[in-house]
C-alpha positions as CSV (number, residue, x, y, z in Angstrom):
1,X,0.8,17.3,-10.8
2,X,-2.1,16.6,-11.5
3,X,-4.9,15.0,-8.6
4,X,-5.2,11.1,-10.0
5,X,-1.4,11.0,-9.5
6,X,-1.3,12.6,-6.3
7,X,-3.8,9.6,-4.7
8,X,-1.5,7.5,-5.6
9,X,1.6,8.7,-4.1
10,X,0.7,10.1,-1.1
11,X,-0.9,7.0,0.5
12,X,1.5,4.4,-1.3
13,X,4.3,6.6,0.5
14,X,2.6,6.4,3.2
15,X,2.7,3.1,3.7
16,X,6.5,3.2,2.4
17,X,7.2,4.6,5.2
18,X,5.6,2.2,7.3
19,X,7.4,-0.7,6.0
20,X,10.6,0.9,5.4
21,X,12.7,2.5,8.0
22,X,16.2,2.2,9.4
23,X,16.7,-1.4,10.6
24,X,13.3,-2.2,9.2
25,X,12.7,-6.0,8.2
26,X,11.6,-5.0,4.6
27,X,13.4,-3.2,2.0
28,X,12.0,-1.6,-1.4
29,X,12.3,-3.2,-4.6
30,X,12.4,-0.3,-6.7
31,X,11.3,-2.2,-9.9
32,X,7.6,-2.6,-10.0
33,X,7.2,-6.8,-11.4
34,X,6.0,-6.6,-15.2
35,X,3.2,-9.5,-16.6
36,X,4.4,-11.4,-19.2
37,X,2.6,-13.3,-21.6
38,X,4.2,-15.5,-24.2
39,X,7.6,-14.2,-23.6
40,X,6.3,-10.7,-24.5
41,X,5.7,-7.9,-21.5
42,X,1.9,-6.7,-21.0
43,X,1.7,-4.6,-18.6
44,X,3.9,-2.8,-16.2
45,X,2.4,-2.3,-12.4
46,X,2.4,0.4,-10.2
47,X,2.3,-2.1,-7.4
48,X,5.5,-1.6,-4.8
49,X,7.3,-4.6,-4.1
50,X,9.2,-5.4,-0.9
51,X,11.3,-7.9,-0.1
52,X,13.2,-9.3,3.2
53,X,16.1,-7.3,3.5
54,X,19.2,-8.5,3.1
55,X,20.7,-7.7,6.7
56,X,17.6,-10.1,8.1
57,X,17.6,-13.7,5.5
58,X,20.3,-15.3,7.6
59,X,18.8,-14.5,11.0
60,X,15.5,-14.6,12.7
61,X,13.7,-14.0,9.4
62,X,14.8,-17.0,7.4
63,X,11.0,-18.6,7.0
64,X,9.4,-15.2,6.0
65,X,8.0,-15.1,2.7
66,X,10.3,-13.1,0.7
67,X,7.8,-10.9,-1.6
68,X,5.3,-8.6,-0.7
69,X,3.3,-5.8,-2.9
70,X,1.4,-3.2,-1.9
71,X,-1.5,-1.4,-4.5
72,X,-3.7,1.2,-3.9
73,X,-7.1,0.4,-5.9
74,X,-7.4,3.8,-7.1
75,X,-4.3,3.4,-9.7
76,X,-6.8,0.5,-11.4
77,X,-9.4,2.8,-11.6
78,X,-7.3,5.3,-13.1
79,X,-5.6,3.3,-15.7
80,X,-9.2,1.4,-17.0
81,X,-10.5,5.0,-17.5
82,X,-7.2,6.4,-19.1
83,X,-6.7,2.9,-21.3
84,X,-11.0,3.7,-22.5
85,X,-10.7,7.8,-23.1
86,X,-11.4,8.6,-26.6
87,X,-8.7,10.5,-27.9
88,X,-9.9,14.0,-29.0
89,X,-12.1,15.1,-32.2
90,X,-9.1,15.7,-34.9
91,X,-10.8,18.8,-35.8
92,X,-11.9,20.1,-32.3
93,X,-15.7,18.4,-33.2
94,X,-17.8,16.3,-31.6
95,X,-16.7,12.8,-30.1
96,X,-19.9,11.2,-28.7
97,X,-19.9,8.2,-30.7
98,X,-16.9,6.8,-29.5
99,X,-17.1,8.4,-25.8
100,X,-20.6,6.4,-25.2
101,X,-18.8,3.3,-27.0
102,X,-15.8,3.9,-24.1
103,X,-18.1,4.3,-21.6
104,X,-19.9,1.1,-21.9
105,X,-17.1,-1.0,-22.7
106,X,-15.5,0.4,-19.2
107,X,-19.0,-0.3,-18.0
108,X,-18.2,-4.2,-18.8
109,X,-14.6,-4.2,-17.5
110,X,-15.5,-2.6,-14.1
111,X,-15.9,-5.8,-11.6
112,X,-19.5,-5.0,-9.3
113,X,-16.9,-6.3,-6.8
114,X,-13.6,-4.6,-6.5
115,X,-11.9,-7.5,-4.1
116,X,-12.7,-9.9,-7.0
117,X,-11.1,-7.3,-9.7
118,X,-8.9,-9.8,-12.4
119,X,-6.5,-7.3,-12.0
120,X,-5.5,-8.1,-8.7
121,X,-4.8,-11.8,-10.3
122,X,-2.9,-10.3,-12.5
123,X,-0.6,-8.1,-10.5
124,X,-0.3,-11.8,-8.2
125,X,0.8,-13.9,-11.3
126,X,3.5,-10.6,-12.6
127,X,5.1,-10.9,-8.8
128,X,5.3,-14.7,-8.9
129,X,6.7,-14.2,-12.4
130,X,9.2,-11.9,-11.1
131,X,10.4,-14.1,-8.2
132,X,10.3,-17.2,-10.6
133,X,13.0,-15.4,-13.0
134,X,14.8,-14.4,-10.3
135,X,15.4,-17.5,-8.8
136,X,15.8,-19.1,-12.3
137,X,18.4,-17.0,-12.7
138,X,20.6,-18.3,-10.2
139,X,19.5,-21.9,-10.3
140,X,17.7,-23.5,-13.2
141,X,13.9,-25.4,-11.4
142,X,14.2,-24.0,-8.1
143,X,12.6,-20.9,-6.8
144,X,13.3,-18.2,-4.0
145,X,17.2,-20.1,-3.9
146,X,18.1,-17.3,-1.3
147,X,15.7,-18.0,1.3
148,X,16.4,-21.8,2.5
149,X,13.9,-22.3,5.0
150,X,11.4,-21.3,2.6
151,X,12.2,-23.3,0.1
152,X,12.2,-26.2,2.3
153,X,8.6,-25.2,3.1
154,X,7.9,-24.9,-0.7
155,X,9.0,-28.5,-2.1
156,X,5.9,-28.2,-4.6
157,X,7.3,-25.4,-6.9
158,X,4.9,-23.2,-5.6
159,X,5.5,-19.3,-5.8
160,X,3.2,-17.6,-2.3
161,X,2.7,-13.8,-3.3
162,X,1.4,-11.2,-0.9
163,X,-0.5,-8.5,-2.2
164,X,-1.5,-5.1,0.4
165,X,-4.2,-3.3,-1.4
166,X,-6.0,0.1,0.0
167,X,-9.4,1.3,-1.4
168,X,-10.8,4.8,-0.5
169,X,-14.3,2.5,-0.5
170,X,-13.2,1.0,2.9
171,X,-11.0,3.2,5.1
172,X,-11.5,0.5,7.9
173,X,-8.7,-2.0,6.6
174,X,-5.9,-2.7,5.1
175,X,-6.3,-5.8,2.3
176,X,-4.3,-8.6,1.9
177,X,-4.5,-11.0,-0.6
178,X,-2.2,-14.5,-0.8
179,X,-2.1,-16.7,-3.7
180,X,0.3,-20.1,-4.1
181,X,1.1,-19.8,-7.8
182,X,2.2,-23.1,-9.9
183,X,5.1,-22.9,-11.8
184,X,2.8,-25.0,-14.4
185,X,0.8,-22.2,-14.7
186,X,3.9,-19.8,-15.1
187,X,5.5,-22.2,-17.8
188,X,1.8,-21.7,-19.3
189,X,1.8,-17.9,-19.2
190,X,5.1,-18.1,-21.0
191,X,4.2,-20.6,-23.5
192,X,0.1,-20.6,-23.9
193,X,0.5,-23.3,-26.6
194,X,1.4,-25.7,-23.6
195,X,-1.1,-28.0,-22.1
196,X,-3.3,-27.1,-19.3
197,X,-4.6,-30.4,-18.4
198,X,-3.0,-30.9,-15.1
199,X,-2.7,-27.0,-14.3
200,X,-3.6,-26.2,-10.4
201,X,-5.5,-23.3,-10.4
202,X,-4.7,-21.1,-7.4
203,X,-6.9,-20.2,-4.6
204,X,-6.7,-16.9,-3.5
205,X,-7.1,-15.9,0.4
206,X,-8.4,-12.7,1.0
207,X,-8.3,-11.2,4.8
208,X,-8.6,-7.8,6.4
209,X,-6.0,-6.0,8.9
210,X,-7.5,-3.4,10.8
211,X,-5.6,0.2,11.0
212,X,-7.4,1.2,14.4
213,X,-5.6,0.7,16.9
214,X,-2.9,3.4,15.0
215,X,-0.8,3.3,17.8
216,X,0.0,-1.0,17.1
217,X,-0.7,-0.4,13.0
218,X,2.5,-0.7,12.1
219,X,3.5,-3.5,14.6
220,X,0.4,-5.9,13.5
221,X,1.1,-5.2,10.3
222,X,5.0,-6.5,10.1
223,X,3.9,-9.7,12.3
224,X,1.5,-10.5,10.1
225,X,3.9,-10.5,6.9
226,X,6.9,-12.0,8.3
227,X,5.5,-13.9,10.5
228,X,3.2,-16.0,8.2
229,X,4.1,-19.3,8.6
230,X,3.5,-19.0,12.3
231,X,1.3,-16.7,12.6
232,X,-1.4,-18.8,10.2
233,X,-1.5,-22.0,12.5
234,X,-2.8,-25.1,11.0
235,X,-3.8,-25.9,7.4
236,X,-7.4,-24.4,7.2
237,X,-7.9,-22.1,10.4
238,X,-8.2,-18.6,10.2
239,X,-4.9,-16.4,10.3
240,X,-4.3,-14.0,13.8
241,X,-2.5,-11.0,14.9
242,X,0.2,-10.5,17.0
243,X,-2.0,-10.3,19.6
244,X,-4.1,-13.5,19.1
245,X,-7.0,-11.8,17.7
246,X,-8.7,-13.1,14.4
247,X,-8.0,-11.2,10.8
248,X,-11.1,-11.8,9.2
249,X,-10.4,-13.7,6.1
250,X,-12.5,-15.6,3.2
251,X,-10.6,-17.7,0.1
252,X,-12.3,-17.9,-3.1
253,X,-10.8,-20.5,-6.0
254,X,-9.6,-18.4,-9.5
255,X,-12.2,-19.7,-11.8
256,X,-10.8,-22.3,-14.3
257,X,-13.2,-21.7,-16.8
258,X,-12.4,-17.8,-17.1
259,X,-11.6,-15.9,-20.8
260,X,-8.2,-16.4,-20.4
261,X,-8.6,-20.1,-19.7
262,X,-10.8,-20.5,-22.9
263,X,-8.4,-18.4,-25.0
264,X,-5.2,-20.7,-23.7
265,X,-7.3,-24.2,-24.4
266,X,-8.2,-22.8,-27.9
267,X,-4.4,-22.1,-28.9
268,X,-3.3,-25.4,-27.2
């Protein structure tokens, strides 16, 4: 096996294992969500989704929000430098040319910021998808039909993903990032010829969960997912642990006026 693969599994295991035990709140979706765009599948992510299990929607739990992904930053990496390898010289030659041209054009991809990678947007948007066709599925307009409370909560059509993200670069924390997706902008993303006028683009909060203490990890951790609602306080003050203490936490807007925005506008 070879070493790229192994970073992956062993700490998205890892963290498996945190979130998924006997009794456990959470319970592993096992298929990763896939971004569609114009009714036609992109790309497939390695990000592991969880969900509220079953046993726990109809007791304490009923308000959690139900999905939750977890992606460690080194499968990005991987995939922009597998996606831009030139393949090999056909007759065993030289490949320079198109190895320099690779190189740069990674160069160009590679965000000087890894917490504002558009990849991260992306794998947001494919969970919000996912949870969208889900709950289209079992009633036509309404989302997340399974969790009540929720929904009540969520009277705007608006789909909240979760996203856990791990980066060897800090070793400290454990990201999270939260988005409220539109189903405007999902209608969009399945039909870019649509208008985007009166589309709201989301805002995506980023905070930081600390692993030291070890000993709490995996109880600060679960509070802070399930207990969201609560555990966030008032519109526009900072989210807290279990134990009061502050998560520290910025939010930054999705630009509107992004290449994917200009490229929609064009078509429509």
């Amino acid at each position: 096996m070879q070493g790229s693969r192994l970073d992956y599994i062993l700490p998205t295991y890892s963290l498996v294992s945190l979130l998924e035990y006997n009794g456990s709140v959470f319970e592993w979706a096992r298929d990763p969500p896939v971004f569609v765009f114009a009714k036609r599948p992109i790309d497939r992510s390695d990000c592991t989704v969880f969900h509220i299990a079953k046993h726990c929607i109809e007791e304490r739990y009923q308000d959690a929000l139900p999905i939750i992904g977890y992606l460690d930053y080194h499968t990005i990496i991987s995939k922009r430098c597998q996606k831009l390898t030139p393949r090999p010289h056909p007759c065993k030659g030289y490949n320079g040319p198109v190895q320099r041209l690779c190189q740069r054009k990674l160069s160009q991809v590679t965000p000087q910021t890894w917490s504002q990678d558009p990849y991260l947007v992306c794998t947001l948007l494919s969970m919000a998808q996912s949870l969208a066709l889900k709950s289209r599925s079992a009633q036509p307009n309404v989302y997340v039909v399974r969790y009540p409370v929720w929904l009540l909560l969520n009277s705007a059509h608006l789909s909240k993903t979760r996203l856990l993200v791990t980066t060897k670069s800090d070793q400290e924390y454990v990201h999270l990032f939260e988005a409220e997706i539109s189903s405007k902008l999902l209608d969009i993303l399945d039909d870019p010829t649509l208008s985007m006028k009166h589309v709201c683009w989301p805002i995506i909060q980023h905070s930081k969960l600390p692993f030291q203490p070890y000993s709490t990890f995996q109880m600060r951790l679960t509070a802070r997912l399930i207990e969201v609602h609560r555990v966030q306080g008032p519109l526009g003050t900072e989210p807290v642990n279990f134990d009061g203490s502050k998560v520290i936490c910025n939010k930054r807007k999705l630009p509107e006026e992004n290449e994917f925005s200009r490229r929609v506008k064009l078509k429509g």
